[in-house]
C-alpha positions as CSV (number, residue, x, y, z in Angstrom):
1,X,-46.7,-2.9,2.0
2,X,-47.5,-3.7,5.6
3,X,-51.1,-2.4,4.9
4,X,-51.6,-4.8,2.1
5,X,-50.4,-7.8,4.4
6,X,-52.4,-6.4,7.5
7,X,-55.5,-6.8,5.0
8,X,-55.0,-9.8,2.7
9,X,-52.0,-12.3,4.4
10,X,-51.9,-14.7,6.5
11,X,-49.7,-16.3,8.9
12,X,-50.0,-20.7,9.0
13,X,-48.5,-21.1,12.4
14,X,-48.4,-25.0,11.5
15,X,-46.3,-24.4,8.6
16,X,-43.9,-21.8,9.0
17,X,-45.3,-19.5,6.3
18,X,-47.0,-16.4,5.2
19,X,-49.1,-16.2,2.4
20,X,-50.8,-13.2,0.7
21,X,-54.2,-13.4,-1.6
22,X,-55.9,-11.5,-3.5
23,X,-57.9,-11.3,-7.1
24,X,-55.4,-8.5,-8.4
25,X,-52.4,-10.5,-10.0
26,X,-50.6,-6.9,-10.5
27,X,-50.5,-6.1,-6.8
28,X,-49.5,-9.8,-5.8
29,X,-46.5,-9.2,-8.8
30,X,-45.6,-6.1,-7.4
31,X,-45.2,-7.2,-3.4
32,X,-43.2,-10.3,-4.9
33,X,-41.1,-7.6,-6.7
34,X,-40.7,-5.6,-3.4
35,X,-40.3,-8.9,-1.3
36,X,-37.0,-9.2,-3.6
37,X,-35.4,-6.3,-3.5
38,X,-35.4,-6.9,0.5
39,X,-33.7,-10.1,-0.2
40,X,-36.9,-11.7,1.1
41,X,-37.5,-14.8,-0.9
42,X,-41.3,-16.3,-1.6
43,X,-42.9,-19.1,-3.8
44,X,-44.5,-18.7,-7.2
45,X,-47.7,-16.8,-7.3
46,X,-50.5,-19.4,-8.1
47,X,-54.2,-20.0,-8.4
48,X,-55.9,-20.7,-4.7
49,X,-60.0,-20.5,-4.8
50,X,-61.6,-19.9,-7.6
51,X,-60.0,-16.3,-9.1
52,X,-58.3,-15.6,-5.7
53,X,-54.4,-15.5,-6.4
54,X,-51.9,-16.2,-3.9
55,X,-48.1,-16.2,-2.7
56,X,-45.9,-17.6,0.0
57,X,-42.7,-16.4,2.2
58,X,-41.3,-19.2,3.8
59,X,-39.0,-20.4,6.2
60,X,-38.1,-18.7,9.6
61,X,-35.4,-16.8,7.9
62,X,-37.1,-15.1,5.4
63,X,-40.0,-14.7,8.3
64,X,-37.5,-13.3,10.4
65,X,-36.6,-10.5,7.2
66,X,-40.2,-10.1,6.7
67,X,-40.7,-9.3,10.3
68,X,-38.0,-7.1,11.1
69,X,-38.1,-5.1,7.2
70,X,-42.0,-4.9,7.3
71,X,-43.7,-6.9,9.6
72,X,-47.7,-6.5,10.8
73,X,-49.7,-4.1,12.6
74,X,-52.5,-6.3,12.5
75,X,-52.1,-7.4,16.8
76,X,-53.2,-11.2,16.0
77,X,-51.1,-11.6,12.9
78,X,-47.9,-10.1,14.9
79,X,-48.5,-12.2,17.7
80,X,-48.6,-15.4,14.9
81,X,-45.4,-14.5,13.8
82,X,-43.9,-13.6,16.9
83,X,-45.0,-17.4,18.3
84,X,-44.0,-18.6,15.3
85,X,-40.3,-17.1,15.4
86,X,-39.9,-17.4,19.5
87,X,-37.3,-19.8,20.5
């Protein structure tokens, strides 16, 4: 799962959030899926740009879950979320 976020999430450091897009509803269903089962809890997947589909994780807490269960190799989206979650 951390691959899939590495290539198609996002971290908003203005909004506290993670999103993930992508034009292949099945794989955004089956992170959400996954995401539950780790108790992490994200919005409703919905229509962004033209076919692109996309999901949310927010709130620090469930940052803080997504971090420490899956979190990013990608070095400049860790370092988002690591600004993001610093005190």
């Amino acid at each position: 799962m951390q691959g899939v976020f590495d290539a198609e999430g996002s971290v908003l450091k203005t909004r506290n959030v993670i999103s993930i897009g992508s034009k292949n509803k099945k794989l955004l269903s089956v992170c959400k899926e996954l995401l539950k089962e780790m108790k992490i809890n994200c919005g409703n997947i919905c229509k962004s740009n033209g076919d692109i589909m996309k999901f949310c994780i927010y709130g620090k807490y469930n940052l803080r879950l997504f971090r420490d269960k899956i979190g990013f190799s990608h070095p400049n989206k860790l370092q988002k979320l690591n600004l993001l979650l610093s005190p």
